[in-house]
matplotlib code that plots the C-alpha trace (Angstrom):
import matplotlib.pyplot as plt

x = [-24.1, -21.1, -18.9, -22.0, -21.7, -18.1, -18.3, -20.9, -19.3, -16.1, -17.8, -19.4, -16.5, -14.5, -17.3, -17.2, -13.3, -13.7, -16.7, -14.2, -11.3, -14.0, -15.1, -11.0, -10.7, -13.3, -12.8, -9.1, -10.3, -12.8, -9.6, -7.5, -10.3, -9.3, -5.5, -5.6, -8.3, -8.9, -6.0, -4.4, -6.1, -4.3, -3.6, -4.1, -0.3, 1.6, 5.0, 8.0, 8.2, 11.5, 11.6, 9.8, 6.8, 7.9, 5.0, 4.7, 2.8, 1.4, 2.3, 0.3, 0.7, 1.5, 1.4, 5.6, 7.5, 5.8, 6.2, 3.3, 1.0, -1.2, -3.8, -7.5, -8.9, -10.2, -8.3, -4.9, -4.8, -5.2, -2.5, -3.1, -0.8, 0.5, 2.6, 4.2, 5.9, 7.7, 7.1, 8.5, 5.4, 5.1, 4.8, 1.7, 1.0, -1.7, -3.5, -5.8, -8.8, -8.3, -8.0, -4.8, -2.6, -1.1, 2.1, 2.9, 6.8, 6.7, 5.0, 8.0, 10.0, 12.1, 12.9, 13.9, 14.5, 13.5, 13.0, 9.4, 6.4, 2.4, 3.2, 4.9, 8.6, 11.1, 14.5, 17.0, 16.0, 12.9, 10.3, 10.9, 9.1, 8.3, 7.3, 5.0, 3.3, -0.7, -2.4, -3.3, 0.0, 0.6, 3.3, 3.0, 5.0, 3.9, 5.4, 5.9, 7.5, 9.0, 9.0, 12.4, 14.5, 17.3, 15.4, 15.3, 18.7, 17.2, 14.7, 16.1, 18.8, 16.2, 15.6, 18.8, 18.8, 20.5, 17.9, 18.6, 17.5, 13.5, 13.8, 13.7, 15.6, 18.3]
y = [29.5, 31.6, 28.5, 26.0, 28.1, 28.3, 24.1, 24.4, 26.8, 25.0, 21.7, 22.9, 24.4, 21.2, 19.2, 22.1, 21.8, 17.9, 18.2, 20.2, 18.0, 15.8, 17.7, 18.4, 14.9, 14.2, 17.5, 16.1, 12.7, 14.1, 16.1, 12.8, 10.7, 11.0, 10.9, 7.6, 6.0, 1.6, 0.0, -2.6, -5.7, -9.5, -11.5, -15.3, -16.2, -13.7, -15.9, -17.3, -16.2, -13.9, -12.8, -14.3, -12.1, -9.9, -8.4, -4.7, -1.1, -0.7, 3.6, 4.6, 5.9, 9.5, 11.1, 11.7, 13.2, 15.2, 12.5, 14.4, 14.5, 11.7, 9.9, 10.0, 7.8, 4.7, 3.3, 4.1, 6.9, 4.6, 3.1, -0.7, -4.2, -5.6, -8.4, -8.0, -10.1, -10.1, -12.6, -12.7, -10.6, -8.2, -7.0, -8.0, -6.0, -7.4, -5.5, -6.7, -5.0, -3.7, -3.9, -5.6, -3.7, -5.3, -3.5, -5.0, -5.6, -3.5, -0.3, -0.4, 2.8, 2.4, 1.0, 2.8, 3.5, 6.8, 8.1, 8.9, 8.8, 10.2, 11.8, 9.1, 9.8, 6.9, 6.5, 7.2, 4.4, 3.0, 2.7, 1.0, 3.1, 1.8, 4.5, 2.5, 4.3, 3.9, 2.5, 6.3, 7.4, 9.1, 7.9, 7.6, 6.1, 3.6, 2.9, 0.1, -0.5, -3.2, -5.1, -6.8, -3.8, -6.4, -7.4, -3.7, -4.1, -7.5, -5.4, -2.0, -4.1, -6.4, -3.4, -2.0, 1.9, 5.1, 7.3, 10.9, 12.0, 12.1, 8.7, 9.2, 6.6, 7.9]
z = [44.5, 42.7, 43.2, 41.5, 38.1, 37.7, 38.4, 35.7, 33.4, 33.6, 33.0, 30.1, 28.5, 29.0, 27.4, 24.2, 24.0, 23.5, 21.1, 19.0, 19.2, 17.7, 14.9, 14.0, 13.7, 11.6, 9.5, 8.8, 7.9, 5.5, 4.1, 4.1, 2.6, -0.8, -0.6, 1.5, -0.7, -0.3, 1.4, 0.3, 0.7, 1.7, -0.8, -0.6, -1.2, 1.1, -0.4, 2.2, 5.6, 5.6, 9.2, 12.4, 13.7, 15.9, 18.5, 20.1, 19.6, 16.1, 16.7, 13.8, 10.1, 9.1, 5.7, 4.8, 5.6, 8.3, 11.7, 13.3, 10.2, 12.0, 9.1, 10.5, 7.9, 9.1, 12.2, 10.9, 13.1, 16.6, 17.9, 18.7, 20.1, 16.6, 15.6, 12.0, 9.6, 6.8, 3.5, 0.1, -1.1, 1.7, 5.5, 7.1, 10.3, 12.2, 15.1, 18.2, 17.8, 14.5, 10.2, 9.4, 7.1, 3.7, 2.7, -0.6, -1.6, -4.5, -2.7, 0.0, -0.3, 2.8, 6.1, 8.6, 12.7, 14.2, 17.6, 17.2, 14.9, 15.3, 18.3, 19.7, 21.2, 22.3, 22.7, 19.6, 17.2, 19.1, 16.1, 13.2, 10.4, 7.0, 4.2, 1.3, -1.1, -1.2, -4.3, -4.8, -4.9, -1.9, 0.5, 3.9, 7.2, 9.1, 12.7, 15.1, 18.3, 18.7, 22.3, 20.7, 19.5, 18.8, 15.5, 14.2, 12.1, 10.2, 9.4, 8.2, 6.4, 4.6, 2.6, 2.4, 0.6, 1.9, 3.0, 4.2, 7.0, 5.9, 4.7, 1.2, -1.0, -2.9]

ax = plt.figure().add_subplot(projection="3d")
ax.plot(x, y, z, "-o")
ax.set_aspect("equal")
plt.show()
C-alpha cells in the first residue's frame, strides 16, 4: 500500500511539474506577444536566386543578444527540418510542418556562425545565425544548422560586416 502512494504521489507531481512548464511557456509568450508582433509576410517577387538552398535544422529564433532567450510566440520557438535560401530581396527559410519565415534584405543586421543558439550546442561554428530586426523594431537571431557546413562562409561573407562577439554590426 505505502509503495502505491508514493507511485501515485510521484505521478502526480510529475504531471504538476509539466503543467507548469506549460503555463511558463505560455506566460512568456504572452510577454513576448507584443515585441514580436506580425511576421514578415512573402512577397510575390522574392528577386534572383543568390545562393542554392541549402537543407538542415531550422534551431529556432531568440530575442538578441541573449542565445538562450528562446521566442515562444507562434512556432518560432520549435525547432523544425528547413531548407533556406537566399534571393536578391531576402532569405526565405522554409520549414516542414511549419510557417515559413520571410527575412527581408533590408531588415538583415548580420550574418554570423556560432556554436549554439536556443539551447542548442554544436561544434565551434556549427549554426549559422542571422540577426534581422522585426517590423516592430526589436531584433532577434535566428539559427540554422546546416547539413552542409561547407556553405556557411558563402553565407556569412554574402553579408560581409565586422561584428563583435554579440554579433552587432559595427
Amino acid at each position: 500500500m505505502e509503495r502505491t502512494l508514493w507511485v501515485i504521489g510521484l505521478l502526480v507531481f510529475w504531471a504538476l511539474m509539466i503543467g507548469l512548464m506549460y503555463v511558463g511557456w505560455r506566460r512568456r509568450a504572452n510577454r513576448q506577444t507584443y515585441r514580436i508582433g506580425e511576421l514578415p509576410s512573402v512577397p510575390d517577387d522574392l528577386g534572383a536566386q543568390l545562393l542554392e538552398p541549402a537543407t538542415g535544422l531550422y534551431v529556432g529564433s531568440t530575442l538578441a543578444p541573449s542565445w538562450q532567450d528562446r521566442i515562444a510566440v507562434g512556432d518560432l520557438g520549435f525547432r523544425a527540418t528547413a531548407e533556406i535560401t537566399k534571393f536578391e530581396h531576402g532569405i526565405l527559410l522554409q520549414r516542414s510542418g511549419a510557417t515559413t519565415v520571410w527575412i527581408p534584405q533590408e531588415r538583415i543586421r548580420a550574418v554570423r556562425t556560432e556554436r549554439g543558439l536556443a539551447g542548442k550546442v554544436m561544434t565551434k561554428d556549427g549554426v549559422l545565425v542571422i540577426r534581422w530586426e522585426l517590423p516592430t523594431g526589436t531584433e532577434i537571431d535566428t539559427g540554422f544548422r546546416g547539413d552542409d557546413k561547407t556553405l556557411y562562409p558563402a553565407w556569412v561573407g554574402s553579408y560581409a560586416t565586422t561584428t563583435d562577439k554579440n554579433g552587432d554590426a559595427s
